[in-house]
Backbone as CSV, one residue per row, in Angstrom:
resi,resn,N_x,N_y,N_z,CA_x,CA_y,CA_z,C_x,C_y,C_z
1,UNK,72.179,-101.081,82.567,72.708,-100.093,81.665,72.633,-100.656,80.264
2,UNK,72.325,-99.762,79.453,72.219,-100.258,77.969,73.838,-100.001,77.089
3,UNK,74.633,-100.979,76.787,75.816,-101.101,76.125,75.896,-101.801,74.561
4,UNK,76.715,-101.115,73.994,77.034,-101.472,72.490,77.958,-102.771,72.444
5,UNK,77.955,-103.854,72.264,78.319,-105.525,72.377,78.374,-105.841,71.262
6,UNK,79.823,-106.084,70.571,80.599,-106.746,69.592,81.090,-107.924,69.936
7,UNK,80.555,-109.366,70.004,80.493,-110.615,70.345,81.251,-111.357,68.747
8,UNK,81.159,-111.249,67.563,82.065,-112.047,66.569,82.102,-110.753,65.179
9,UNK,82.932,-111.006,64.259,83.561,-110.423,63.416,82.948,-109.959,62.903
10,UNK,82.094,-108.626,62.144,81.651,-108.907,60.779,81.281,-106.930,60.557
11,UNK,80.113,-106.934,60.218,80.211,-105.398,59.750,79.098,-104.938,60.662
12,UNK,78.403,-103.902,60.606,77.779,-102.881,61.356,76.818,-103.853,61.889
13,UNK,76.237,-104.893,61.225,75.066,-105.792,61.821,75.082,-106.321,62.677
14,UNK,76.635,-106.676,63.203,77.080,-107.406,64.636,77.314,-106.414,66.191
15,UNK,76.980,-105.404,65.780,76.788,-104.098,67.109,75.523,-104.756,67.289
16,UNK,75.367,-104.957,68.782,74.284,-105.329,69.220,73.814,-104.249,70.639
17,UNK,72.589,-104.115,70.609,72.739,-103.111,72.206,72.015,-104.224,72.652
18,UNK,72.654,-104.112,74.561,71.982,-105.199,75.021,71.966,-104.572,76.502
19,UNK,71.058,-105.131,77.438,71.061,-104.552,78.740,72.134,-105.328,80.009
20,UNK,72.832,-104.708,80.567,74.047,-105.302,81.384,74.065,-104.732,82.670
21,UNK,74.653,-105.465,83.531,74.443,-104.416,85.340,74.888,-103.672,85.214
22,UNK,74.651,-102.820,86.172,75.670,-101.767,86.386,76.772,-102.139,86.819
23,UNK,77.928,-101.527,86.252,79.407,-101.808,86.993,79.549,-101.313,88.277
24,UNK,79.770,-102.517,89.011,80.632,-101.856,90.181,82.461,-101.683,90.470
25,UNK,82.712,-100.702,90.774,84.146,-100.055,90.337,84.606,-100.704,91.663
26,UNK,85.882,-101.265,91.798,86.603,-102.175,92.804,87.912,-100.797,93.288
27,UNK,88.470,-101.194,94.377,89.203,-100.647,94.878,90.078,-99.770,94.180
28,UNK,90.076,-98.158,94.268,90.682,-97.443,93.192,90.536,-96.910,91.497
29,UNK,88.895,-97.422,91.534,88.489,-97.246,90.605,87.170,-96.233,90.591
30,UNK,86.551,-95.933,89.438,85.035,-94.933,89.734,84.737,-95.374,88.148
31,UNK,83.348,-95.326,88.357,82.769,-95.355,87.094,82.243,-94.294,86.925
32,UNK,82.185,-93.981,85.545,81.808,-92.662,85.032,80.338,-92.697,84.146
33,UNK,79.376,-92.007,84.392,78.081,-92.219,83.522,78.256,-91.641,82.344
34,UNK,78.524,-92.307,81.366,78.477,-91.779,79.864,76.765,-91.654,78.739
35,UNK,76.173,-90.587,78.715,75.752,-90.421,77.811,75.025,-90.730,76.365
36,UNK,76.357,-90.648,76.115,76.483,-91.086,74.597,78.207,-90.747,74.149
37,UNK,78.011,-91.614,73.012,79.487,-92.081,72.719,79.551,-92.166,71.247
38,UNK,80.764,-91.924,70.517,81.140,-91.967,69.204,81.667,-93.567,68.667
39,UNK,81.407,-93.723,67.836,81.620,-95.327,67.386,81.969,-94.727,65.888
40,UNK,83.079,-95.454,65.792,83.506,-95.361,64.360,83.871,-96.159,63.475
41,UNK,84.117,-96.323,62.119,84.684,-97.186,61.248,85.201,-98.370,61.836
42,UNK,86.508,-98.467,62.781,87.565,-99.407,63.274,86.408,-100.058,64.437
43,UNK,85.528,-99.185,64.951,84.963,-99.687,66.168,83.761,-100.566,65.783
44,UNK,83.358,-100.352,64.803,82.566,-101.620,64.280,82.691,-102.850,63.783
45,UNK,84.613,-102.280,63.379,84.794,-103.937,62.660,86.217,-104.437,63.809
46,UNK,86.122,-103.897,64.777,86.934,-104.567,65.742,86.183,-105.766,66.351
47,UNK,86.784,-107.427,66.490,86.091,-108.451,67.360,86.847,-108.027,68.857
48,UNK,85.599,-108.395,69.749,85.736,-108.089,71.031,84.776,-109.515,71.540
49,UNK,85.181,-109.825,72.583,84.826,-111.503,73.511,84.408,-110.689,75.194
């Protein structure tokens, strides 16, 4: 699956798309196939690990 990956701090240049497995959803869970998705202001300059 192709995902949007915020790995260290900084401005729009640090969104990276990168290719990742597919999730598998564990007991009580479902994954949902998304599309496409809105990314905004906060979501670009949020750090995420």
């Amino acid at each position: 699956m192709r995902a949007g990956r915020i790995t260290r701090f900084g401005g729009p240049e640090v969104l990276d798309v990168v290719d990742l497995p597919d999730p598998v959803p564990g007991d009580g869970e479902q994954v949902y196939e998304i599309s496409s998705c809105g990314v905004n202001f906060a979501d670009i300059h949020h750090s995420a690990s």
